[in-house]
Kinemage of the C-alpha trace (Angstrom):
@kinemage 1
@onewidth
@group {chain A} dominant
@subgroup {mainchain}
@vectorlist {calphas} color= white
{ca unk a 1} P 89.058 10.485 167.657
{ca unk a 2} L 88.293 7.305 169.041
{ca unk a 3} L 86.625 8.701 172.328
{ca unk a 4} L 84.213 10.970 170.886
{ca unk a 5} L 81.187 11.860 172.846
{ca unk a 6} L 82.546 9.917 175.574
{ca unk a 7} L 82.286 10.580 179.281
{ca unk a 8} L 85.238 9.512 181.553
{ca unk a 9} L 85.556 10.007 184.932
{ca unk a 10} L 89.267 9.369 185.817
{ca unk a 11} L 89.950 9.491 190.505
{ca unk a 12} L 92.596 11.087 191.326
{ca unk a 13} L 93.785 13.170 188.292
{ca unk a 14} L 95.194 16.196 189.607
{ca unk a 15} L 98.932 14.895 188.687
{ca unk a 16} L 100.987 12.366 188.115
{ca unk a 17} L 99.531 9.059 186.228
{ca unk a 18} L 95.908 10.543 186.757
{ca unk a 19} L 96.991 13.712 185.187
{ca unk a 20} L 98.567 12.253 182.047
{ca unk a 21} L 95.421 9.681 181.612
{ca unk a 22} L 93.022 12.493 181.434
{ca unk a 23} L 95.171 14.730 179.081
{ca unk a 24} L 95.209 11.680 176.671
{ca unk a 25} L 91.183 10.459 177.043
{ca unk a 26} L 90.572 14.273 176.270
{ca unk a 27} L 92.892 14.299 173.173
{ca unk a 28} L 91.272 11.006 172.382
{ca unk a 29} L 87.501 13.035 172.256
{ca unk a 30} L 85.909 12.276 175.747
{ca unk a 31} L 85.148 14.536 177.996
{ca unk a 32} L 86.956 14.197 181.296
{ca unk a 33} L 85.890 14.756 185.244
{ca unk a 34} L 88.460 15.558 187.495
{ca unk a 35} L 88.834 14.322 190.651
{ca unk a 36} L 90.828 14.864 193.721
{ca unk a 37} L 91.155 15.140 197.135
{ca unk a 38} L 93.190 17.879 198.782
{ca unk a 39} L 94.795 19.672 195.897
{ca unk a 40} L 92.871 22.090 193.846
{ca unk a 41} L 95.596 23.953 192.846
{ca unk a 42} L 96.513 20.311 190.736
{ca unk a 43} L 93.458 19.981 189.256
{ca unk a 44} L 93.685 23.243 187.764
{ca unk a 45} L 96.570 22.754 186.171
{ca unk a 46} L 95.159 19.636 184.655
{ca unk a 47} L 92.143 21.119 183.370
{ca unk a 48} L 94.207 23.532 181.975
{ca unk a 49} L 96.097 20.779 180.034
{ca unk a 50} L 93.048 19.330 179.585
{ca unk a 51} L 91.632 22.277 178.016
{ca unk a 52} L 94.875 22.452 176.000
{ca unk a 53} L 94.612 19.070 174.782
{ca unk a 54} L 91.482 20.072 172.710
{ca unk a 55} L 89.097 17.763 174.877
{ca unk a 56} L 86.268 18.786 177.202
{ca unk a 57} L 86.951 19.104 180.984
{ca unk a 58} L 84.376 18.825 183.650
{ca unk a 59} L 85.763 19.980 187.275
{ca unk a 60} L 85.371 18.476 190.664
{ca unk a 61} L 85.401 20.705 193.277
{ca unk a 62} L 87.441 23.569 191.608
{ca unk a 63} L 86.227 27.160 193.479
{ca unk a 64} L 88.219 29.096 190.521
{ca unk a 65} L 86.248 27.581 187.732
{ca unk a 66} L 82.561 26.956 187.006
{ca unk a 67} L 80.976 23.463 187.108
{ca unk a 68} L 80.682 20.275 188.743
{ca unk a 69} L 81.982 20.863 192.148
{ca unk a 70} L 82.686 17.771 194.752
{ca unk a 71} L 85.005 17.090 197.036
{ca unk a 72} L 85.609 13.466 197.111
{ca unk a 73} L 87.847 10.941 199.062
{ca unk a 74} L 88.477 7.718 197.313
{ca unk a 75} L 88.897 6.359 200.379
{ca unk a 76} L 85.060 6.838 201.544
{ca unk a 77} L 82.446 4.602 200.217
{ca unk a 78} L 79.845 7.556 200.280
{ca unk a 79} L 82.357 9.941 198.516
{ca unk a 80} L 82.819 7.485 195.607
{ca unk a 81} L 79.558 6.854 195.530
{ca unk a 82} L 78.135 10.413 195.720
{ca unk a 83} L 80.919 11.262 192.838
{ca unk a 84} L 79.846 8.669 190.595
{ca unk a 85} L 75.967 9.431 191.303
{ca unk a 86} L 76.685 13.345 190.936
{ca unk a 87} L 78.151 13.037 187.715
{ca unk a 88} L 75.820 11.150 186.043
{ca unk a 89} L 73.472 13.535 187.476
{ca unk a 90} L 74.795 16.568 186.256
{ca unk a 91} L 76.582 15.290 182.587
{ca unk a 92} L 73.587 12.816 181.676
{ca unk a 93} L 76.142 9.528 181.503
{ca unk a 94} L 79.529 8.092 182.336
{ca unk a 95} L 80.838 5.645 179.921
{ca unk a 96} L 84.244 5.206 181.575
{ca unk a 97} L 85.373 4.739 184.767
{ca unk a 98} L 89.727 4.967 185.618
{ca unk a 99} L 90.164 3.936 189.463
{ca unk a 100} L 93.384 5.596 189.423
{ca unk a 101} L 93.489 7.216 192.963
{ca unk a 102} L 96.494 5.324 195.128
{ca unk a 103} L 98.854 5.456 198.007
{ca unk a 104} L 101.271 3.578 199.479
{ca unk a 105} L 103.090 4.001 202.985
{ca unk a 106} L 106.430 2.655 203.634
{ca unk a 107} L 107.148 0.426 206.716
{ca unk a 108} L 108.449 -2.953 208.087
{ca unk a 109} L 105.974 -5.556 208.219
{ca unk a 110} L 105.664 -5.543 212.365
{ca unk a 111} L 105.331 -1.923 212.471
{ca unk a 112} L 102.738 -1.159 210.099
{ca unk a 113} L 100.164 0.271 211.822
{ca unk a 114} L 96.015 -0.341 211.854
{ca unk a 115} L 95.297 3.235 210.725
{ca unk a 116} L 98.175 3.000 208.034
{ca unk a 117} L 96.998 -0.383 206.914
{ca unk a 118} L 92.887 0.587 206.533
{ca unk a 119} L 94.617 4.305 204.533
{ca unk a 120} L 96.008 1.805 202.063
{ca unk a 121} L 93.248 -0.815 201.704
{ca unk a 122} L 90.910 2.025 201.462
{ca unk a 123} L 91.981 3.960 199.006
{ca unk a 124} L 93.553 0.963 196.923
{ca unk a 125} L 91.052 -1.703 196.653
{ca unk a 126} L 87.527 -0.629 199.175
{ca unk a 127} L 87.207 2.531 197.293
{ca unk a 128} L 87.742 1.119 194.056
{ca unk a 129} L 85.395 -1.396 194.829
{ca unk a 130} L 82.412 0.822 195.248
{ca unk a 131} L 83.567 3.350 192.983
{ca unk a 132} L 82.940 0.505 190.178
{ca unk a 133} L 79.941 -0.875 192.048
{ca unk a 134} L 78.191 2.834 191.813
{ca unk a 135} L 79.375 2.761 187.972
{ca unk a 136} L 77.822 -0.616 187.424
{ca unk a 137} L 74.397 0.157 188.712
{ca unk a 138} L 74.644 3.397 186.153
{ca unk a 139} L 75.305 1.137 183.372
{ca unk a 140} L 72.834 -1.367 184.350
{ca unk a 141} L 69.985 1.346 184.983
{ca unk a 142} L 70.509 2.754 181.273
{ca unk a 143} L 70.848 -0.700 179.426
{ca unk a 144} L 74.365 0.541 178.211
{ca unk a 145} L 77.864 -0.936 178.303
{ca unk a 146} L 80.848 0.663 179.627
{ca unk a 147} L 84.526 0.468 180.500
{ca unk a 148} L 86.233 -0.158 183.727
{ca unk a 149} L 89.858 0.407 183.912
{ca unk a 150} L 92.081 0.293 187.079
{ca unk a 151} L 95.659 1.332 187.779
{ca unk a 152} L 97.008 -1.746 189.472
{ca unk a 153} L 100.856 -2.337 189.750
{ca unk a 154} L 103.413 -4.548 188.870
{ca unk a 155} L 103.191 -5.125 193.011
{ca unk a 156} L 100.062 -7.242 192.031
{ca unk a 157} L 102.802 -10.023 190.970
{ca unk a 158} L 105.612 -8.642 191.835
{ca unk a 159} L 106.618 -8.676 196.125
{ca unk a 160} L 107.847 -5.144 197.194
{ca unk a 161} L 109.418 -5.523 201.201
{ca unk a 162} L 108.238 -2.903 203.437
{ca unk a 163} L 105.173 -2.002 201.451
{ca unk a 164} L 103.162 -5.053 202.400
{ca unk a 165} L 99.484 -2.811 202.404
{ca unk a 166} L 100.221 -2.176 199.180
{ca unk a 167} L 100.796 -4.907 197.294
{ca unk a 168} L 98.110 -6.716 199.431
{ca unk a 169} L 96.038 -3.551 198.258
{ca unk a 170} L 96.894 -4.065 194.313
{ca unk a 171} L 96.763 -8.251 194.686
{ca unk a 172} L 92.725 -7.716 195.497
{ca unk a 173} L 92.677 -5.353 192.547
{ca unk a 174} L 93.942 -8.051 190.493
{ca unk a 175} L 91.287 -10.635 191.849
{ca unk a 176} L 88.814 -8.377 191.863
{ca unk a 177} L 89.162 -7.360 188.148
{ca unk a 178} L 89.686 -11.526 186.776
{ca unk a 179} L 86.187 -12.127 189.217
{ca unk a 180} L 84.147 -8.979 187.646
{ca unk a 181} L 85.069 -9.875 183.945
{ca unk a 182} L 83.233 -13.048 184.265
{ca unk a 183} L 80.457 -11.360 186.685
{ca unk a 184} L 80.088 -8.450 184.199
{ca unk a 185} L 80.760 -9.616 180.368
{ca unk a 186} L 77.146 -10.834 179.884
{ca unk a 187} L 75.980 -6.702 180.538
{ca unk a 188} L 78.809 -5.673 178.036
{ca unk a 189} L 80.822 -4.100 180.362
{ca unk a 190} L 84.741 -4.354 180.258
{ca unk a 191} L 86.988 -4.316 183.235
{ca unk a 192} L 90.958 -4.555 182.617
{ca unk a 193} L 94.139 -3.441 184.740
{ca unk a 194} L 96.778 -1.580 183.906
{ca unk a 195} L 99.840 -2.387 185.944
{ca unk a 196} L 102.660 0.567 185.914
{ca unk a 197} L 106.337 -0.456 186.704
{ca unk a 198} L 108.815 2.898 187.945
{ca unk a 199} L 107.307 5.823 186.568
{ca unk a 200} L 108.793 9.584 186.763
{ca unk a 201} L 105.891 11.368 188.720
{ca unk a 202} L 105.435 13.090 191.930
{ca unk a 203} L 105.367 10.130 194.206
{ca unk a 204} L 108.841 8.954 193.026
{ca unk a 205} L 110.636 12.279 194.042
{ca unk a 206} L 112.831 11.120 196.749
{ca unk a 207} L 113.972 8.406 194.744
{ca unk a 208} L 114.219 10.827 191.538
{ca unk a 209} L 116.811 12.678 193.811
{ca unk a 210} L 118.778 9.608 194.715
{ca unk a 211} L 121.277 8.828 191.577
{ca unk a 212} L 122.204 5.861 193.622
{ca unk a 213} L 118.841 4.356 194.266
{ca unk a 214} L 117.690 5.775 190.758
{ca unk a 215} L 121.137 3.981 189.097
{ca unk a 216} L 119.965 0.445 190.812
{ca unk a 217} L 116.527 0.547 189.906
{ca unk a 218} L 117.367 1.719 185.976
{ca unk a 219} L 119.403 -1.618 186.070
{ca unk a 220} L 116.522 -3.809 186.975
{ca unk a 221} L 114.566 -2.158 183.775
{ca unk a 222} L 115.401 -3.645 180.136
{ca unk a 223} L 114.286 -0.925 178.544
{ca unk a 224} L 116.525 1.373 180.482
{ca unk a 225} L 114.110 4.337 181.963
{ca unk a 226} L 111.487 5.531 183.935
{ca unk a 227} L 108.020 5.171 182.814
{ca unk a 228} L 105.976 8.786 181.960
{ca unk a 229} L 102.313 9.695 182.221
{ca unk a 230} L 101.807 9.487 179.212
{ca unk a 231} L 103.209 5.634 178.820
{ca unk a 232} L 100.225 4.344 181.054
{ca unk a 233} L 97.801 6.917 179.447
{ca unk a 234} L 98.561 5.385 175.704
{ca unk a 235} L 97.314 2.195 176.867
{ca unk a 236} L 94.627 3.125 179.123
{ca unk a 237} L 92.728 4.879 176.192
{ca unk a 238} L 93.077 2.059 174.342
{ca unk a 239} L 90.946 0.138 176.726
{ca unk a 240} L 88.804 2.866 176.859
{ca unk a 241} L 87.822 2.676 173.076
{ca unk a 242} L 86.106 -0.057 171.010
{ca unk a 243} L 89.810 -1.138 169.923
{ca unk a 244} L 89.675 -3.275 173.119
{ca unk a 245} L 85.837 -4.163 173.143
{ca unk a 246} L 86.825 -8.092 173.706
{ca unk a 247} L 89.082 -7.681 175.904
{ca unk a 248} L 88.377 -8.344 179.683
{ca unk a 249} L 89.769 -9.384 182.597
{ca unk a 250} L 93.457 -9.035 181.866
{ca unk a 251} L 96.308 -6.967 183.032
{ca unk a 252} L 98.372 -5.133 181.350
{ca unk a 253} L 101.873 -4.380 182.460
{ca unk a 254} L 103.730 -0.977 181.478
{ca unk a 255} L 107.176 -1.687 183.334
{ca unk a 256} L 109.473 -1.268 180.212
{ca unk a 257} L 110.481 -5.193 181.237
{ca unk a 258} L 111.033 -4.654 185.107
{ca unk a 259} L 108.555 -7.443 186.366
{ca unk a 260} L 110.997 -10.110 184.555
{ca unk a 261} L 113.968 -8.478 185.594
{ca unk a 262} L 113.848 -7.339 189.196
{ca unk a 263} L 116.295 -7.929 191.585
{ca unk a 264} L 115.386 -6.487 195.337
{ca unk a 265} L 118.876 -4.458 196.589
């Protein structure tokens, strides 16, 4: 297993994208800390899966089970950092770091609002920011490399009306990532995107229950379906293993073709 003896910590993995990525780094060897925010009952059900999987779990903030417990809000600089610090405290090391933890709110440009616009850029881009920081200073501090990964978006290239935050959000991520390769490669450490088109998870559920919308959008992809999990998890432990030790700096788009074939309805 290419992961072996790993230690990943992957934000915002009690479903969805976050949930499939630490299935597969667990299958791959490492052993995986959970994160979330407001939905135990989630991460449960991924360490289950995790457990399933044949990897090693490690819980944050999980009453029901023994072990690492914090609560922590990717969109607070002192919960990412206390998560990051914690877990190196209590597992000896992290060796990979997913920023995975997203949202998006839907509105018009001129009514976007100052407490919906900081929820987006906090979460997004701020808390990724000193999530990685806090991982950086581990990596430096112990003389080891280490592997950054972060879920962008096709919205990092690809203009999405009404969800300005976000793809302002997922632009910085793309920035930030080109800027940290060159900042970061003489220390050894890695730092790539991964850039999901549609994909069939929990966020997606109104539009999963719109055959309409759902028709349009299937159109716009060449490959002619939803993303899964497990799509953006492939290629995220690839850039987690040594299989991708020179690469840095890059995105990488799972879309199934939609960022060359998009046509707003």
């Amino acid at each position: 297993m290419r992961l072996d003896g790993k230690v990943a910590l992957v934000t915002g993995s009690s479903q969805g994208i976050g949930q499939g990525i630490a299935i597969r780094l667990a299958a791959e060897g490492a052993s995986v800390i959970i994160n979330y925010r407001s939905h135990p009952e989630g991460a449960e059900e991924t360490l289950a899966k995790v457990e399933a999987s044949g990897g090693k779990c490690y819980m944050a903030q999980c009453p029901k089970n023994p072990g690492y417990a914090i609560k922590a809000d990717t969109g607070m600089v002192e919960d990412v950092q206390r998560l990051v610090m914690e877990s190196v405290e209590h597992f000896g090391k992290l060796d990979i770091l997913v920023n995975n933890a997203g949202i998006e709110k839907h509105a018009p440009f001129w009514d976007v609002t100052e407490s919906d616009y900081d929820a987006v850029l906090n979460v997004n881009l701020k808390g990724v920011f000193f999530a990685t920081q806090a991982m950086v200073r581990h990596l430096i501090a112990t003389k080891r490399p280490g592997k950054i990964i972060n879920i962008s978006s096709v919205h990092e290239e690809l203009p999405f009306p009404n969800f300005t935050a976000y793809c302002t959000s997922k632009g910085g991520m793309k920035m930030l990532t080109r800027n940290l390769a060159v900042e970061l490669g003489s220390l050894g450490i890695t730092i790539n995107n991964v850039a999901p088109g549609a994909i069939e998870t929990p966020i997606n559920t109104k539009l999963l229950n719109d055959p309409e919308k759902l028709g349009a959008l299937l159109k716009n992809i060449p490959l002619g379906r939803l993303g899964q999990p497990q799509d953006v998890a492939a290629l995220v432990a690839f850039l987690a293993s040594d299989d991708a030790n020179y690469i840095t700096g890059t995105t990488f788009f799972a879309d199934g073709g939609l960022l060359w074939n998009y046509q707003e309805q």
